[in-house]
C-alpha positions as CSV (number, residue, x, y, z in Angstrom):
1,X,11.3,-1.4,15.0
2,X,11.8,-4.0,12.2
3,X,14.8,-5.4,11.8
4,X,15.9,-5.5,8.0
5,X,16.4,-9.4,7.8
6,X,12.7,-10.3,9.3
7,X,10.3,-11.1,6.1
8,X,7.0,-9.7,6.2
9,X,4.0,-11.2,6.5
10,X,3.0,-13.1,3.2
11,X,-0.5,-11.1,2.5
12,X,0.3,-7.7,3.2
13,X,1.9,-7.3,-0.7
14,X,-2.0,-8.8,-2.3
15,X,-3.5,-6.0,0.5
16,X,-1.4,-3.0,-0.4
17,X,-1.8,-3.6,-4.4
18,X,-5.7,-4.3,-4.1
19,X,-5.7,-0.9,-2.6
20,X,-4.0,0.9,-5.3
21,X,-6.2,-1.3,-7.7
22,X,-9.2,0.5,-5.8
23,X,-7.3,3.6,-6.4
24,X,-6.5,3.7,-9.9
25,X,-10.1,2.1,-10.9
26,X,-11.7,5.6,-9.2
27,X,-9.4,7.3,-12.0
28,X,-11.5,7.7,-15.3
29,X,-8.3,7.5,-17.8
30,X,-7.1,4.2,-16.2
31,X,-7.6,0.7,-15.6
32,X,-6.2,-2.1,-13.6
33,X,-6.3,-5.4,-12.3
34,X,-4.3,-7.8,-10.5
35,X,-2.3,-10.9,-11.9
36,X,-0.5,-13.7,-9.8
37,X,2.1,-15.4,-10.9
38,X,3.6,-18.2,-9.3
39,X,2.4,-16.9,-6.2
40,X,3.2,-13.3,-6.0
41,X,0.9,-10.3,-7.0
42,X,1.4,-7.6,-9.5
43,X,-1.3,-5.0,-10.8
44,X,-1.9,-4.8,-14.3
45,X,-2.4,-0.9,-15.3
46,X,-3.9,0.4,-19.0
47,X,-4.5,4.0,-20.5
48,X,-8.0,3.6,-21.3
49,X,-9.0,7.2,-22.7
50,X,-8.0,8.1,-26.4
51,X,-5.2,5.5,-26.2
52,X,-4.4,3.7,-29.6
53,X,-4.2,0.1,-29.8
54,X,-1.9,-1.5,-28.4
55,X,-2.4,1.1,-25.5
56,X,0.4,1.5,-23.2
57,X,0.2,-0.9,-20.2
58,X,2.7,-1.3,-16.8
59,X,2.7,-3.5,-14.2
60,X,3.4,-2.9,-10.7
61,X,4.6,-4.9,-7.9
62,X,4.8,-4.2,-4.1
63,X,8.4,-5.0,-2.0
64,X,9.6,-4.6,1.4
65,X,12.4,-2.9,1.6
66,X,14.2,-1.7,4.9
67,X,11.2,-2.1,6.7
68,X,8.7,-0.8,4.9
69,X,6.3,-1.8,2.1
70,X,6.7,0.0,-1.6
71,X,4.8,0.0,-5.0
72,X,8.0,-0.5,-7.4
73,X,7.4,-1.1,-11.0
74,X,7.5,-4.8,-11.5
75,X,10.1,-4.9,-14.8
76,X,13.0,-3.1,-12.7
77,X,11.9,-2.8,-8.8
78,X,12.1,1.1,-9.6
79,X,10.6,2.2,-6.4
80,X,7.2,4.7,-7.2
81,X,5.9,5.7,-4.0
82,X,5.6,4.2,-0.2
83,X,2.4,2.1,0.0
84,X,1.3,4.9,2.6
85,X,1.1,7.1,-0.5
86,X,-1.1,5.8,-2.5
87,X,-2.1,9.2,-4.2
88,X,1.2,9.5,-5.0
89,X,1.2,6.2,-6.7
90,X,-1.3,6.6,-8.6
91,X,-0.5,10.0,-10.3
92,X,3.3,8.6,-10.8
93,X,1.8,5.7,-12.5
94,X,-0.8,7.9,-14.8
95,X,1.8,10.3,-15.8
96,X,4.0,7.6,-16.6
97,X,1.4,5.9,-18.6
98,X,0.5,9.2,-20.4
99,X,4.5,9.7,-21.6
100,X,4.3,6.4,-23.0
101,X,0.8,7.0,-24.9
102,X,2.1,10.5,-26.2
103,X,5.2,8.8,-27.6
104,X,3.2,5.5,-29.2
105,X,5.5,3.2,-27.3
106,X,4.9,0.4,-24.6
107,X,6.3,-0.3,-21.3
């Protein structure tokens, strides 16, 4: 068992995003890629079928949080899906990205 206070080891967030990078690139309608900023990791993710420029775009980041690792969206720490779901991630993050191209607006 983990106790809450312990941080996690400093690679594990890169790991677990380049995975759903893998993820989402093996999806036809989307696109991704990871951006660091001052040290920490976020994936970049587009619409790229039939979207209109600008096309929709979120980014998502990956946090610890009572022991275990999560893909959160990276404007609000919204929680998505457990990093063991990566499916899951992935189709919250498409659907997400497919409201925003249906309304015209932008994350």
């Amino acid at each position: 068992m983990n106790p809450v206070n312990v941080p996690p080891p400093r690679n594990e967030r890169h790991g677990h995003l380049a995975a759903l990078c893998d993820a989402v690139s093996a999806e036809p309608s989307l696109g991704c890629g990871l951006v660091i900023r001052r040290g920490v990791t976020t994936l970049s993710v587009v619409r790229k079928a039939r979207a209109p420029l600008p096309r929709p775009l979120v980014e998502v980041g990956c946090d610890y949080v009572g022991g275990t690792w999560w893909f959160v969206w990276a404007d609000d720490a919204g929680f998505i899906a457990p990093v063991k779901d990566v499916a899951e991630a992935v189709d919250v993050v498409g659907r997400h990205l497919a409201d925003l191209d249906s309304r015209g607006t932008r994350a």
